[in-house]
C-alpha positions in Angstrom: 7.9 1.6 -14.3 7.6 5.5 -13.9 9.9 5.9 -16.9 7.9 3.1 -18.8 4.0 5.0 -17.6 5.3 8.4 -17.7 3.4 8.7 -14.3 4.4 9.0 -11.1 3.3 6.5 -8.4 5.7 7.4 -5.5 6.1 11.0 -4.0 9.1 10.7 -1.6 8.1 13.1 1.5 9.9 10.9 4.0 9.0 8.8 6.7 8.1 9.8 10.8 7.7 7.6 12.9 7.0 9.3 16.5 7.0 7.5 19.9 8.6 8.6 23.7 12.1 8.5 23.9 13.3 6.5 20.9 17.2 5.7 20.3 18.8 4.5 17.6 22.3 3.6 16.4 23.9 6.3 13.8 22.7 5.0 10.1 23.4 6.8 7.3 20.4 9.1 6.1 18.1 8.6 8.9 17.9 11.5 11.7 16.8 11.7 15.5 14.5 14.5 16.3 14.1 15.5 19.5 11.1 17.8 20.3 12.3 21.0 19.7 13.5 19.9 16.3 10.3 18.1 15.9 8.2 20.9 16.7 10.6 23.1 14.4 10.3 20.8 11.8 6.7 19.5 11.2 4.5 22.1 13.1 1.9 20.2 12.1 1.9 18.0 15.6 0.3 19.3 18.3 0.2 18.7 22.1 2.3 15.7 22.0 3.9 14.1 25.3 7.3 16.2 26.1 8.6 12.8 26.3 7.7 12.3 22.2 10.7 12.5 19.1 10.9 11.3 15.9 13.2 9.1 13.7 12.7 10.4 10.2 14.1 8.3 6.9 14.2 11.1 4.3 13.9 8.0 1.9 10.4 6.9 3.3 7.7 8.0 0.5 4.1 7.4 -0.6 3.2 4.9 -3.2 -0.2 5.1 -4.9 -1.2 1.7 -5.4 -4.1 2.0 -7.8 -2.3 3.9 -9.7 0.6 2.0 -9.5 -1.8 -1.2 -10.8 -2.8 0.7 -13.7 0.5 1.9 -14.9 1.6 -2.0 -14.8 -0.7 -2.7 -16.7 -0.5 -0.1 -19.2 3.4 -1.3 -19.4 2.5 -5.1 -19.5 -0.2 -4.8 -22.0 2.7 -2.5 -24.5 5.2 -5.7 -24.0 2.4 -8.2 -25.3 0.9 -9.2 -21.7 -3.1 -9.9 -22.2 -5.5 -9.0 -19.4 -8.1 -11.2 -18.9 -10.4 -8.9 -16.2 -13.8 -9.8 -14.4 -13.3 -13.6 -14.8 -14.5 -15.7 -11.9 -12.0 -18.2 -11.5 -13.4 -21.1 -10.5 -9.9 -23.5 -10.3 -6.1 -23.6 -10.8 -3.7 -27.1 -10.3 -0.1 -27.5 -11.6 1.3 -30.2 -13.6 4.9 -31.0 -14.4 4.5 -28.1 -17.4 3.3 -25.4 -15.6 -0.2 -24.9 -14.4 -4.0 -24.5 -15.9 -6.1 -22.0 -14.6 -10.1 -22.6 -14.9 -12.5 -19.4 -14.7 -15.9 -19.0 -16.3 -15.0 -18.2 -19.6 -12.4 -21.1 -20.3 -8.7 -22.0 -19.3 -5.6 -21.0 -19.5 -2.2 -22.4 -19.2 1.2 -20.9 -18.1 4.3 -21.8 -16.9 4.2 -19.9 -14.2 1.1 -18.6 -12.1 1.4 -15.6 -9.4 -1.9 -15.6 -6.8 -2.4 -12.0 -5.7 -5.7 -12.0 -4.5 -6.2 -10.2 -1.8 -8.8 -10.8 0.5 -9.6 -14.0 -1.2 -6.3 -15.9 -1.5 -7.4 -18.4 1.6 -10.5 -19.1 -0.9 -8.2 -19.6 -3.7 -4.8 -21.4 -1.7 -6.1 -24.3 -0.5 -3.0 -24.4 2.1 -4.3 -21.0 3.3 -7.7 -21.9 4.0 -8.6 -21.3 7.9 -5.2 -19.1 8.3 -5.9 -16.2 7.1 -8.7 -13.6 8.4 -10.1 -10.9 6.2 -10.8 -7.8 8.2 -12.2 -4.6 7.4 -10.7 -1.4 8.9 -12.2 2.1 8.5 -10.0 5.2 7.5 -10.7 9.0 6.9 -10.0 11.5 4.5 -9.8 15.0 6.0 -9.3 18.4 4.5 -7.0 20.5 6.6 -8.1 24.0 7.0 -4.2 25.3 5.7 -4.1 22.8 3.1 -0.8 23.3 1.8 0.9 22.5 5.6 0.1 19.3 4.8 1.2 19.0 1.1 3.5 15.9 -0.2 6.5 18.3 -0.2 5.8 19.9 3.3 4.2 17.2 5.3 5.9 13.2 5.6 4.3 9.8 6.1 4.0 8.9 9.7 3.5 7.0 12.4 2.6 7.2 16.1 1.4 4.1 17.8 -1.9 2.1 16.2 -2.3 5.7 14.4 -0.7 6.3 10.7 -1.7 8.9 8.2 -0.7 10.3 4.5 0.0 14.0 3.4 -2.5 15.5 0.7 -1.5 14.8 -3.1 -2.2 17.5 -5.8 -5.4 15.9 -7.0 -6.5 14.6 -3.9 -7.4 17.5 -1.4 -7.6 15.4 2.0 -5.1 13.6 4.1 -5.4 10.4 5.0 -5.5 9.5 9.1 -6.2 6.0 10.1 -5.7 3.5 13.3 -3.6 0.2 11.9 -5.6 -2.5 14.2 -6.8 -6.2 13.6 -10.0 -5.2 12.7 -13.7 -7.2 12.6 -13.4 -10.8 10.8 -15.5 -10.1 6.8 -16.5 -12.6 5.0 -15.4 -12.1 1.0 -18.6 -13.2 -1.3 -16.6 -14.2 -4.1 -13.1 -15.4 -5.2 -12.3 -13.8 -8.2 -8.7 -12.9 -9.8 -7.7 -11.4 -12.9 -5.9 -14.1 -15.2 -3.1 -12.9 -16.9 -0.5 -14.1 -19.0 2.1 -13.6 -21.1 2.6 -14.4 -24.7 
């Protein structure tokens, strides 16, 4: 899809993930830091336990999703796809030729139809409904006062416990530092997909 765009939506800086006295089995690629090479490698940690190392998969990367949903789209829409965006839909039901899919301004059939709708797929999967729980987790962008220590070509993805955080892109001057928890329940207002299909 890069080649297709002509944009980039994955920067591989590798992936950390840091806990207390991790082992692993050899695997091809992937190293074992203790602290010393931690500390050596990605200054960028401070007063962690002496107890702390790192696995890092050089392979591990950051992919840019909205921009990743755009390019598809920009691809799809050059080998005939049609978007049909900011259409309430309002029903979908298969038959033994494909399916129909009802929003407010009409219906559409497909053979196939692929549901990725987020927070609101339990409104829209009937066999979901009262399994899944939307949540909403809060995250931070920060600006690091030396910037460039915590570039994409510098700084990795990583991991340490709950806590998870990005490296700062070229057009984007913060770095992203969040805690991965369950969150308190939401309750989405609306179930609305984009209907697409293909010619």
């Amino acid at each position: 899809m890069e080649k297709d765009s002509g944009q980039q939506v994955f920067h591989p800086c590798g992936y950390l993930l840091l806990g207390e006295n991790q082992k692993m089995d050899a695997k091809a690629g992937v190293e074992l830091l203790d602290g010393v090479a931690l500390e050596k490698r990605f200054p960028q940690f401070h007063a962690l336990s002496p107890r702390t190392n790192g696995v890092l998969d050089p392979a591990g990367g950051l992919l840019r999703p909205e921009l990743a949903i755009a390019s598809h789209c920009q691809v799809a829409l050059r080998y005939g796809a049609q978007i049909r965006a900011q259409e309430l839909v309002t029903a979908w039901e298969t038959d033994a030729d494909g399916t129909t899919v009802s929003t407010a301004h009409g219906q559409y059939r497909a053979k196939h139809l692929v549901i990725a709708a987020g927070a609101w797929n339990g409104k829209l999967i009937p066999q979901l409904r009262g399994k899944l729980s939307v949540t909403r987790l809060t995250l931070g962008w920060f600006t690091p006062e030396t910037p460039g220590s915590f570039s994409v070509e510098r700084f990795p993805i990583w991991e340490h416990g709950a806590f998870y955080g990005f490296p700062v892109l070229p057009d984007f001057p913060g770095c992203k530092l969040a805690k991965h928890w369950p969150g308190a329940p939401r309750r989405s207002r609306h179930a609305r997909l984009p209907a697409q299909r293909r010619r």
